[in-house]
C-alpha positions in Angstrom: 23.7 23.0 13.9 23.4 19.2 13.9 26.8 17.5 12.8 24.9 14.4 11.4 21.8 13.7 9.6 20.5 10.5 9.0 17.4 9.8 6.7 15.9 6.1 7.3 13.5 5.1 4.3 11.7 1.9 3.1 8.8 0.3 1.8 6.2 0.3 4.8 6.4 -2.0 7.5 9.8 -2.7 7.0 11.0 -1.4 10.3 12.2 1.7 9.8 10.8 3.6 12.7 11.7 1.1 14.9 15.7 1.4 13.6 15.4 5.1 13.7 14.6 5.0 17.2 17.1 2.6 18.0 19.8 4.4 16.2 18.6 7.6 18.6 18.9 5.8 21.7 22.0 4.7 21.2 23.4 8.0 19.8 21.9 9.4 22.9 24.0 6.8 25.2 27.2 7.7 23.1 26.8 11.1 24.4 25.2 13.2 21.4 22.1 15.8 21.8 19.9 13.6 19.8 16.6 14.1 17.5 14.4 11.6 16.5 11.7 12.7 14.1 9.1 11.1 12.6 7.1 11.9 9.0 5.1 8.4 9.8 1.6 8.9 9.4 1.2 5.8 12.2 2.5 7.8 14.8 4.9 4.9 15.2 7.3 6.8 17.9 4.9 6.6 20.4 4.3 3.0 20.3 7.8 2.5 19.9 9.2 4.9 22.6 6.2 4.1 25.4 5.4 7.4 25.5 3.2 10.4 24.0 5.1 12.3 21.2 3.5 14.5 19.6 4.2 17.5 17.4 6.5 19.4 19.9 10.1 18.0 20.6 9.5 15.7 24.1 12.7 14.3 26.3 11.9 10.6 25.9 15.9 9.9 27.9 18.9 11.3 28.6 20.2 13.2 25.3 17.1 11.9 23.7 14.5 13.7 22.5 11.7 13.0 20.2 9.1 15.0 17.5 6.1 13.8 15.2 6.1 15.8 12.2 2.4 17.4 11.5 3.2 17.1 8.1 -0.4 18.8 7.0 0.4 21.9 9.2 3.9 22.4 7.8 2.0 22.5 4.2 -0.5 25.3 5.3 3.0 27.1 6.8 5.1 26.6 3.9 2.1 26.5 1.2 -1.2 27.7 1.7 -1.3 30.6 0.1 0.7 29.3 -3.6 -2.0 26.4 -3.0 -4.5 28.9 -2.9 -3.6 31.1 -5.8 -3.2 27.9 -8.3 -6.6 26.8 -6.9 -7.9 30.0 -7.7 -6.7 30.2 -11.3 -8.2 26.3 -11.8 -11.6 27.7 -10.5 -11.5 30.8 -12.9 -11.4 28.1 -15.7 -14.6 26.2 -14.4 -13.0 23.4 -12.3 -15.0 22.3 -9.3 -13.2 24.1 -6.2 -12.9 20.9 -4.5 -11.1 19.4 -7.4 -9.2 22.7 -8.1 -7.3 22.2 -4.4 -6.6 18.8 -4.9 -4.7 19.8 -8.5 -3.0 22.8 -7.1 -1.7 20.2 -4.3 2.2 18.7 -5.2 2.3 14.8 -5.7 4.2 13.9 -2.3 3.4 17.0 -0.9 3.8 16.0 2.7 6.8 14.2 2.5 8.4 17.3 0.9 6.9 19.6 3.5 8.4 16.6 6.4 11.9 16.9 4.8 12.0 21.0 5.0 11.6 20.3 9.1 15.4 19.5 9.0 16.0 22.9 7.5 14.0 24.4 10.6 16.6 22.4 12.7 19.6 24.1 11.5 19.6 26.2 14.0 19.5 23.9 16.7 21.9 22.9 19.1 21.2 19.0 18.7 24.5 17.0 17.4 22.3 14.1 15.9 18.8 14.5 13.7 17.1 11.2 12.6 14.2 11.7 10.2 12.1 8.1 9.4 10.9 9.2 6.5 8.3 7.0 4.2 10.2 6.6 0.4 11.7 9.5 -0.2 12.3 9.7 -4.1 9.3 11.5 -4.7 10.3 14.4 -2.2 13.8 14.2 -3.6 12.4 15.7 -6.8 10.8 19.3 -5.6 14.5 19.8 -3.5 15.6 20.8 -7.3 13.4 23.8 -7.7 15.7 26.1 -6.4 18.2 24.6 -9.2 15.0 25.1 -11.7 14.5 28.5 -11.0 17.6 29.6 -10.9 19.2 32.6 -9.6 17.8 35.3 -12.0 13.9 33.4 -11.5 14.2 34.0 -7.8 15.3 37.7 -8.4 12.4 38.1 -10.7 9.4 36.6 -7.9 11.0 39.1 -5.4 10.6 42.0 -8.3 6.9 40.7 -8.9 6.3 41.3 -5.3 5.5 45.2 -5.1 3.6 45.0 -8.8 1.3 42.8 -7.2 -1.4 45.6 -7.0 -1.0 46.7 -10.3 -1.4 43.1 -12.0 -5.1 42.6 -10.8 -5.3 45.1 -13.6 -4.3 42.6 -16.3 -6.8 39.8 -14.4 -9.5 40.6 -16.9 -6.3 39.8 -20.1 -5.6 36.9 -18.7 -8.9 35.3 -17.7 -7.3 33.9 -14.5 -6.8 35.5 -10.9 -2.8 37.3 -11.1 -1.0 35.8 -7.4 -1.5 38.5 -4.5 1.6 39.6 -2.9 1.2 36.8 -0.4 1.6 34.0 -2.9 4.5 35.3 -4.2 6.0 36.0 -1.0 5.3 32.3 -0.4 7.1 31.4 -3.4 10.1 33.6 -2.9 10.7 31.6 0.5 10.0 28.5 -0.4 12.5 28.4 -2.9 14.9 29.5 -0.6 14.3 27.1 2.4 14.3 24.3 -0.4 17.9 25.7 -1.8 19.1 25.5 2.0 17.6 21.7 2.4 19.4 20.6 -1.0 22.9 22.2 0.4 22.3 20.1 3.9 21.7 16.8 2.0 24.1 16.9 -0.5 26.7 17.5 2.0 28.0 13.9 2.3 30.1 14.6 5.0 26.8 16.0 7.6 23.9 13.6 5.3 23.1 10.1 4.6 20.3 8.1 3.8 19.6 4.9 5.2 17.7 2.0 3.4 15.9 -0.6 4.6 14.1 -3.7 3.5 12.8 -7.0 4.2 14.3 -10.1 2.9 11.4 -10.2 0.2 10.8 -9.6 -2.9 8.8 -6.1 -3.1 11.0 -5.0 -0.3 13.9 -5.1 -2.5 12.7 -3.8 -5.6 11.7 -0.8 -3.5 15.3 -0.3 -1.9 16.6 -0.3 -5.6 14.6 1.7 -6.8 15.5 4.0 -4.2 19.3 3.8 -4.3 18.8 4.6 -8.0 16.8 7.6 -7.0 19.3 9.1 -4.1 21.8 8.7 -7.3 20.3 10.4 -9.5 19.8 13.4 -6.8 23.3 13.3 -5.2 22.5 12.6 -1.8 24.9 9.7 -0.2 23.9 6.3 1.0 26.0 4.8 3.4 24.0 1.9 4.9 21.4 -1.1 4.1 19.9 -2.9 6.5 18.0 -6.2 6.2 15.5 -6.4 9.0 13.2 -9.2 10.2 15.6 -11.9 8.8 14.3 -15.0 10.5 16.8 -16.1 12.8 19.0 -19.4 12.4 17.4 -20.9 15.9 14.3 -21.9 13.6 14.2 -25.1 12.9 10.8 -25.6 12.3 10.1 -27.6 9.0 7.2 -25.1 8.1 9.8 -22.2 7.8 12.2 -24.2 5.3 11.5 -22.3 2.0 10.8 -19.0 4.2 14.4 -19.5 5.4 15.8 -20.4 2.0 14.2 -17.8 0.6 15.6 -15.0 2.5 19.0 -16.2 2.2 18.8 -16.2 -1.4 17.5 -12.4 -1.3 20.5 -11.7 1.4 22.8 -12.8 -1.0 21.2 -10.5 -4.1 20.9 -7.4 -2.0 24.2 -7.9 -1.4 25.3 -8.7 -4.9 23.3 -5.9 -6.6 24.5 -2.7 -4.1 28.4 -3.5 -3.7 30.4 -2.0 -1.8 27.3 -0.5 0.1 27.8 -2.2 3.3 24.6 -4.4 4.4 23.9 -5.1 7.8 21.2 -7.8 9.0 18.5 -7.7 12.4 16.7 -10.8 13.4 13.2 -11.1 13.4 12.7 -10.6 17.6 10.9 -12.9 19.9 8.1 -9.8 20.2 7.7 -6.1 19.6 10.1 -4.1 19.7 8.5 -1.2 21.8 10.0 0.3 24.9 13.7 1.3 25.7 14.5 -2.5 26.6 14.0 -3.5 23.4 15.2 -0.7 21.6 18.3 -1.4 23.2 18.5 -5.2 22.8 18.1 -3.9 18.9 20.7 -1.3 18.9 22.9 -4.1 20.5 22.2 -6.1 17.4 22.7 -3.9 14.7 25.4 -1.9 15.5 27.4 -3.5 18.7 30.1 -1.5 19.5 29.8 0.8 16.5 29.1 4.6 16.4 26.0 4.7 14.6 26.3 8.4 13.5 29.5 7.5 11.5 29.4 7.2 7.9 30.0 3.7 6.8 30.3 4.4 3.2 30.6 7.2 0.4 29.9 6.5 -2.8 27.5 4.8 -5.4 27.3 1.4 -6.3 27.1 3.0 -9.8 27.2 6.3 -11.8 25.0 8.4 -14.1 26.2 10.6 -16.6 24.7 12.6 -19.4 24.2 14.6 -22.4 21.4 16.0 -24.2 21.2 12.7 -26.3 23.3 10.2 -24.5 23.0 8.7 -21.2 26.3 6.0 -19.6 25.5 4.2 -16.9 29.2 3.4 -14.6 28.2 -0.1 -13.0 31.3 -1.5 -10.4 32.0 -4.8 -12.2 35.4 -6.2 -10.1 37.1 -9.2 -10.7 35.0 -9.8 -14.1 36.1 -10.2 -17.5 33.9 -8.9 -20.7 33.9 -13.0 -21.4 31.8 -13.7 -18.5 29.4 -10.3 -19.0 26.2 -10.0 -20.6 23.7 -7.2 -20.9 20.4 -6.7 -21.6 17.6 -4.3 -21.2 14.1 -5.4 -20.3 11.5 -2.8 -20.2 12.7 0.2 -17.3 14.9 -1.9 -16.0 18.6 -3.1 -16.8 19.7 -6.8 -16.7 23.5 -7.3 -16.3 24.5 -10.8 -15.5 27.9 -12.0 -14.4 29.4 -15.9 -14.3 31.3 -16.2 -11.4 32.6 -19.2 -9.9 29.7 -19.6 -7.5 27.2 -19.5 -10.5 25.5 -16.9 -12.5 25.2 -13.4 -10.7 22.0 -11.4 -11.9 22.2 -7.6 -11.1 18.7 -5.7 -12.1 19.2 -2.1 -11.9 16.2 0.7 -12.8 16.4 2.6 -15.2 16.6 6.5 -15.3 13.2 8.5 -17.0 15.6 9.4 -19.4 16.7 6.3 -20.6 13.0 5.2 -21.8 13.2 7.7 -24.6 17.0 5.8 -25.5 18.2 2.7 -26.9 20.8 0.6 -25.5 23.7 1.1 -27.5 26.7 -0.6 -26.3 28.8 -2.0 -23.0 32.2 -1.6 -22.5 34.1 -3.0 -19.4 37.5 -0.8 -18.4 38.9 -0.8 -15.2 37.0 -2.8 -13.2 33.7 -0.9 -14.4 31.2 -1.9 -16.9 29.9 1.2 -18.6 26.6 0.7 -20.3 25.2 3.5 -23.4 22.5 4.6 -24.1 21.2 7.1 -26.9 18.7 8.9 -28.4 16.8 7.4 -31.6 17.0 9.9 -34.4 
């Protein structure tokens, strides 16, 4: 059973396949049996690694090894036959079959499907598994079906199983195909290897995820949005990383406002996610493929540092709620109510702080749950600013 599990996500072409890879080689010089594994649709291991990896696990160095998820084929393991059923009962009702499949198909399906491949891996002997995932948020949201379904649901789709027979009986009450023994076998197990994923990832001291982003604009709303989501589902962050940052040796005139504008996202990545430590990585000379290079960018990012340790544990801020009420814990240090001000603008909320280097602007996303709220009040106690929200009656 691995010991540690670390999840690399961000908006694409951040660099996150190429970190993953660079965190497994040197986890794999450190001495740990080591997994990289790539949902990427790019195939991006390859090109980064030099060498063919496909969707069995290939030695790529010592302690290293190396696996492209087939994300489609783990679907038709985990899937095909609940796909099948719920494209049968769209069909029954006069939707066009080829319609009917893509309706009875999850929204981020495969990335759901990529994530269950570290349950698979439990019982492996590796010490280290590095998933690069694509954004994860989406995928996040299916690992709570086991909590949906709940104990006494999963005890009823076992029950269903052997009156599977006798429900084709009751096809011509309902006016819709009944699910075969098969579907609901798939159910019954995919519930379960969904509740064992959720206990693997929630386990802050085995699971974290790892965010990265570009010093830009979009790449930072993304990694917000993102920390917001891994929030909301419990699972730790302990890292940032800012890659490509354009390195201080440029003193080319034409890269002036590129330069200034980079360091002034720095600064409000770093603002908006303390204490989440932040680490930065150049923009290199060239590529960064081959074990050279990966190493040069290990080097970089984490110098004499264990990679697999957990930098942080925590949340740069907390959710709580009720049926009608919804407080969002924001870490407000050093900061007096004086110099606070809050406001919400659309999904998003606007907290800005006077320091003594100038106004501080922190932009958080808002919960689903919120948009059906108003902002009631914000309070700041103990070095936290709690923000309310409620229900309009």
């Amino acid at each position: 059973m691995p010991s540690r599990i670390l999840i690399y996500t961000g908006k694409g072409g951040t660099g996150k396949s190429v970190i993953s890879c660079a965190t497994g080689l040197r986890c794999s010089e450190l001495g740990y049996k080591t997994m990289v594994l790539s949902a990427d649709p790019a195939h991006s291991l390859s090109d980064a690694f030099s060498t063919n990896v496909g969707s069995e696990p290939v030695e790529v160095s010592k302690n290293l090894w190396a696996m492209q998820i087939d994300s489609i084929a783990e679907v038709k393991k985990s899937y095909a036959a609940i796909q099948e059923y719920f494209a049968k009962v769209l069909s029954a009702k006069g939707i066009d079959e080829v319609l009917a499949y893509e309706l009875a198909s999850l929204p981020a399906m495969t990335n759901t499907f990529a994530l269950l491949k570290l349950e698979e891996l439990e019982g492996s002997d590796y010490d280290v598994v590095i998933l690069d995932t694509v954004p994860s948020g989406e995928a996040l949201r299916y690992i709570f079906l086991p909590k949906i379904v709940g104990r006494v649901g999963r005890k009823l789709l076992g029950m269903l199983s052997p009156l599977a027979g006798a429900m084709k009986l009751l096809e011509p009450i309902f006016g819709a195909p009944t699910p075969d023994k098969e579907a609901i076998r798939g159910q019954v197990s995919l519930v379960g290897r969904l509740e064992r994923l959720w206990g693997i990832l929630s386990d802050v001291d085995r699971s974290s995820v790892r965010l990265i982003a570009n010093p830009d604009t979009f790449s930072f709303e993304n990694l917000m949005r993102t920390l917001l989501i891994t929030n909301l589902y419990g699972v730790n962050v302990d890292l940032a990383i800012i890659n490509k940052v354009l390195p201080s040796v440029v003193k080319d005139g034409y890269f002036k406002e590129w330069i200034s504008s980079q360091e002034e996202i720095e600064r409000k990545l770093e603002r908006n996610v303390y204490p989440l430590p932040v680490k930065r990585l150049r923009l290199f000379e060239r590529e960064l493929k081959g074990m050279d290079m990966l190493k040069k960018c290990a080097d970089e990012l984490f110098g004499e540092e264990d990679p697999a340790s957990i930098y942080y544990k925590g949340s740069p801020f907390e959710i709580s709620s009720s049926k009608d009420r919804l407080v969002i814990r924001i870490r407000a240090p050093f900061t007096s109510k004086e110099d606070l001000d809050v406001e919400r603008f659309g999904d998003e909320l606007i907290v800005r702080m006077k320091t003594e280097m100038g106004e501080v602007v922190n932009v958080i996303p808002l919960p689903a749950m919120a948009y059906l709220m108003s902002l009631k009040r914000a309070k700041l106690s103990g070095g936290r600013l709690n923000v309310e929200f409620e229900r309009e009656r």
